[in-house]
C-alpha positions in Angstrom: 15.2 8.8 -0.9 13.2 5.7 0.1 14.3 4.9 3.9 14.9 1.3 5.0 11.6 1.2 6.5 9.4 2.5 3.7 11.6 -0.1 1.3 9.9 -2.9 4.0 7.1 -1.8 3.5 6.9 -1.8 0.0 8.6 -5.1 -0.4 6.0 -6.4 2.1 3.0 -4.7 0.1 4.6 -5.9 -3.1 4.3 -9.9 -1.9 1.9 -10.2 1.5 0.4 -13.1 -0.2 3.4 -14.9 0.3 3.3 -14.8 4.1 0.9 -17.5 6.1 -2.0 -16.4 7.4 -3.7 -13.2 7.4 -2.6 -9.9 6.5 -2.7 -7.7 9.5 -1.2 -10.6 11.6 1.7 -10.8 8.9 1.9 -7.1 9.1 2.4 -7.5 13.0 4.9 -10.5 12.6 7.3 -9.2 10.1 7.2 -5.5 10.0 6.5 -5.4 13.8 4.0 -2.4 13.4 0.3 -2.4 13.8 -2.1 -2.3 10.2 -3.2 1.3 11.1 0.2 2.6 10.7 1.1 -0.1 8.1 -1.3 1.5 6.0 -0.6 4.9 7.1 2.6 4.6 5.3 0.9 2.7 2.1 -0.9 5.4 1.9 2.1 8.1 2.0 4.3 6.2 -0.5 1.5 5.7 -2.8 2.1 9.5 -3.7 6.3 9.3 -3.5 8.3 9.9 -6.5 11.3 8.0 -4.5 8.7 4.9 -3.9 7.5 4.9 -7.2 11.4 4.9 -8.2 11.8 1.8 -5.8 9.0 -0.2 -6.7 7.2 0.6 -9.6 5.0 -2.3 -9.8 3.9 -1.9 -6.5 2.9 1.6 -6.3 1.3 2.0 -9.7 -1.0 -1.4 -8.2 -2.2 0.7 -5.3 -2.7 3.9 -7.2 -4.8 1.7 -9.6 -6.8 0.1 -6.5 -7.1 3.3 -4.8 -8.5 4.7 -8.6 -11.0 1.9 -8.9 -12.0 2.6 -5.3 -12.8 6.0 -5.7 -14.4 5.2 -8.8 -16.6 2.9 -7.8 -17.6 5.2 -4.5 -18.3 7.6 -7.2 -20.4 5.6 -9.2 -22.6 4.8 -5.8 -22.8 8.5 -4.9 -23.2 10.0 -8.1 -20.3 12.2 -7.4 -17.3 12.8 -9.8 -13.4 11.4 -7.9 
């Protein structure tokens, strides 16, 4: 089960772009949390079953992103991800 939380930081991830300014200072603002443990928790629900359950969209965006990143470090290493 997705806590309360982890559902505001998923709705947050799923529509930043909506809030003024830039992202870590929204992060601050509205989630009242620093970016390092903002994305702490990005990080750990990119790999949750219950996240995934929540927000689909969302999570299968950042697993794509954090795909393309690895691929692309790849690429630049000449290392398989």
């Amino acid at each position: 089960m997705v806590s309360e939380r982890d559902r505001e930081v998923l709705d947050f991830e799923g529509s930043w772009w909506l809030f003024p300014g830039p992202k870590d200072r929204a992060i601050r603002e509205y989630l009242d949390m620093s970016a390092a443990r903002y994305y702490q928790a990005v990080r750990r629900l990119m790999d949750d079953a219950d996240a995934l359950a929540y927000a689909p969209m969302t999570v299968m965006r950042l697993r794509r992103m954090r795909s393309e990143r690895l691929q692309q470090i790849a690429r630049r290493t000449g290392t398989t991800p």
